[in-house]
C-alpha positions as CSV (number, residue, x, y, z in Angstrom):
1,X,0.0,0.0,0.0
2,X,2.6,2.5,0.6
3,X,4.5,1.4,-2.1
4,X,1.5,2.3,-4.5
5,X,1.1,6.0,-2.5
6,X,4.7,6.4,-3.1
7,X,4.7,5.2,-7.2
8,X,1.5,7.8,-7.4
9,X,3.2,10.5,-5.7
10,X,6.5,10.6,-7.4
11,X,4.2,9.9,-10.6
12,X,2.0,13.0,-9.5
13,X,5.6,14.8,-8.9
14,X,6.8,14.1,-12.4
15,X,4.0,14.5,-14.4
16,X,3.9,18.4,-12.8
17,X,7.4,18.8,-13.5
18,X,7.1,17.6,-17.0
19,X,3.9,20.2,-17.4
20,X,6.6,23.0,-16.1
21,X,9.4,22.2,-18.3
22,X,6.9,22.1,-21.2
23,X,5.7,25.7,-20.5
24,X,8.8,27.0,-19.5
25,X,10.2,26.0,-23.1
26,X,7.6,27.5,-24.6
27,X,7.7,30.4,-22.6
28,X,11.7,30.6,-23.1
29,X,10.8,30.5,-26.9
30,X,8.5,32.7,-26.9
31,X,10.7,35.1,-25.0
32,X,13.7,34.6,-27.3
33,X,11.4,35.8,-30.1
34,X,10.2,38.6,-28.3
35,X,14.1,39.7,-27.9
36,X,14.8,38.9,-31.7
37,X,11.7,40.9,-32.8
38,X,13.0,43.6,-30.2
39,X,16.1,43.6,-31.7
40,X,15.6,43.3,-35.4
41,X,11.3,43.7,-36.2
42,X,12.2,42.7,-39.8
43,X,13.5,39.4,-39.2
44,X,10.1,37.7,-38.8
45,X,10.9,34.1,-40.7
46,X,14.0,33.7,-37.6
47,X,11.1,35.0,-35.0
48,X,8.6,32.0,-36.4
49,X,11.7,29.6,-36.3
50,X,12.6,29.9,-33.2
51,X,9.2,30.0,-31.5
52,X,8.1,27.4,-33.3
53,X,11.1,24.7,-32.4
54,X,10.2,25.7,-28.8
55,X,6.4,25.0,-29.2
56,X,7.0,21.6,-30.6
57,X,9.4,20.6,-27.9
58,X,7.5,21.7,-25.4
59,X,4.8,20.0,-26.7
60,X,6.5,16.5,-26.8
61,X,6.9,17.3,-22.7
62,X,3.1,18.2,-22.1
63,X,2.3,14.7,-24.3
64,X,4.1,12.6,-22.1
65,X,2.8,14.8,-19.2
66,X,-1.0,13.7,-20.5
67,X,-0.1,9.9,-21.2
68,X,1.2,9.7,-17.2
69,X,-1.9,11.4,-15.9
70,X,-4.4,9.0,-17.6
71,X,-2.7,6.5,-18.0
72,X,-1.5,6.0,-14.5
73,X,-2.0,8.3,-12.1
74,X,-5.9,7.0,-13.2
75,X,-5.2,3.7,-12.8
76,X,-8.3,1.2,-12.1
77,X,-10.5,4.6,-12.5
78,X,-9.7,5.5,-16.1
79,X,-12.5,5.6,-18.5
80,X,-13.4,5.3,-22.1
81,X,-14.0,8.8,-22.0
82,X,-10.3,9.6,-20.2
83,X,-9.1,7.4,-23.3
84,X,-10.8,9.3,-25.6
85,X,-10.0,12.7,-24.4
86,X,-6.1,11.3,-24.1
87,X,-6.1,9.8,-27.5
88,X,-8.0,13.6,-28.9
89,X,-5.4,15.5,-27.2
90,X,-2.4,13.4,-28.5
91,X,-3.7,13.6,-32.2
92,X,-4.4,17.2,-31.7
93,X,-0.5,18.0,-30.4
94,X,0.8,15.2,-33.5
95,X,-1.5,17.6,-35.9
96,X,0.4,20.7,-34.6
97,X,3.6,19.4,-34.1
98,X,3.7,18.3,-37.8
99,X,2.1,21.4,-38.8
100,X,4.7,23.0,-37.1
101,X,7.5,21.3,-38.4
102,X,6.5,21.6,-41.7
103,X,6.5,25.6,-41.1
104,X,9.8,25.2,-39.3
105,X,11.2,23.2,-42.1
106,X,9.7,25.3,-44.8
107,X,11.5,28.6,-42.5
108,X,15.0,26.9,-42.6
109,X,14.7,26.5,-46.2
110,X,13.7,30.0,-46.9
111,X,16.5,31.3,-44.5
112,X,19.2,29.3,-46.2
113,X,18.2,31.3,-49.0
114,X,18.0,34.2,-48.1
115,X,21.6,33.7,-46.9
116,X,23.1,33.1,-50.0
117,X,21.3,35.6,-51.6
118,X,22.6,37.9,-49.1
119,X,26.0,36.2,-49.8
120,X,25.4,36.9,-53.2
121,X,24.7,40.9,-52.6
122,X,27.0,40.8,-50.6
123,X,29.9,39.8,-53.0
124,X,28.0,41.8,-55.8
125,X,28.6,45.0,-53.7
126,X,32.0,44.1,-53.3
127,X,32.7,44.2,-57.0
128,X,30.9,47.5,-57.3
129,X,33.3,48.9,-54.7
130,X,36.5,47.1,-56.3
131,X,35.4,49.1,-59.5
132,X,34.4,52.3,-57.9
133,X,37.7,52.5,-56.6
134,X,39.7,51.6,-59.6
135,X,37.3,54.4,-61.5
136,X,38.2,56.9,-58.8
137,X,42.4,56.1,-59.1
138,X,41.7,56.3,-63.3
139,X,39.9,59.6,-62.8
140,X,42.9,60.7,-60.6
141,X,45.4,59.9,-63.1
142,X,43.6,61.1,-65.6
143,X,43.8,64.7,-63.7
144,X,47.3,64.6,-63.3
145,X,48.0,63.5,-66.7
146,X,45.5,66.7,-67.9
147,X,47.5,69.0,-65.3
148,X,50.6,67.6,-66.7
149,X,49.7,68.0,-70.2
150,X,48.8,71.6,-69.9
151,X,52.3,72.5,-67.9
152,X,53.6,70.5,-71.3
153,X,51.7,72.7,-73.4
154,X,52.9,76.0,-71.5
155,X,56.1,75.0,-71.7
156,X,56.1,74.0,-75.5
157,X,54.1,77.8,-75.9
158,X,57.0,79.7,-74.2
159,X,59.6,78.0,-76.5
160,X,57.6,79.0,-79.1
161,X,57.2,82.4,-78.4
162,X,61.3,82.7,-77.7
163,X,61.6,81.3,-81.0
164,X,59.4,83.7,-82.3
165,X,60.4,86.5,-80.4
166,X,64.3,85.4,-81.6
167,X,63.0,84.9,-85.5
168,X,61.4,88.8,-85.6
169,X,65.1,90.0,-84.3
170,X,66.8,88.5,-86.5
């Protein structure tokens, strides 16, 4: 007798600790999303991600949480309707949890490609500023070969005009 009271209290004990560990992971989750939205409100594909692992393992915890309490904390008392609401709660957690994953999947798919599309930009912009720069250096030279040219010229016009002014006195 107090070996049962003993397997239904520790049973009773882990069963509640399993129902806190599956809310607090959901509540961590939804926390961490609240600090990415917080920190960057366009990111809302990483926000859904990350919410959405934490819903599905914290849903696995409340499931097993569930399956103790009816299955044996009820013991000798369980009825078909205690089966029935068990086996309706299960299928309802396995319809979200494969919802869910399929989102989640569908999320790390998009975010991959986002990445290398931001790798892609990224490199892109790179190139732009390579050229940029090498435009700037050409349009430098370019200036001092102009500034150089015209002390070329004003020199070559001096001569000239020595000449010149040497031909008309002779």
């Amino acid at each position: 007798m107090h070996i049962e009271l003993l397997t239904i209290f520790i049973l009773h004990k882990i069963s509640f600790i399993l129902g806190v560990i599956g809310t607090l992971i959901i509540l961590v989750g939804t926390f961490d999303g609240l600090f990415i939205y917080i920190k960057n409100r366009r990111n809302f594909q990483k926000i859904r991600y990350v919410i959405g692992k934490h819903i599905l393992l914290g849903l696995d915890f409340l499931v097993v949480k569930d399956i103790i309490e009816t299955v044996f904390l009820k013991g000798s008392d369980i009825h078909v309707m205690d089966i029935v609401l068990l086996i309706t709660i299960v299928a309802i957690r396995i319809a979200l949890t494969n919802h869910t994953m399929k989102g989640i999947q569908e999320m790390r798919i998009e975010m991959e490609r986002s990445k290398i599309h931001q790798k892609a930009i990224d490199e892109e912009l790179e190139q732009i500023e390579r050229e940029e720069y090498d435009l700037v250096e050409k349009v430098k030279e370019l200036k001092q070969s102009s500034i150089d040219s015209l002390e070329k010229r004003k020199e070559l016009e001096e001569r000239i005009e020595k000449i010149l002014k040497s031909l008309k006195e002779k």
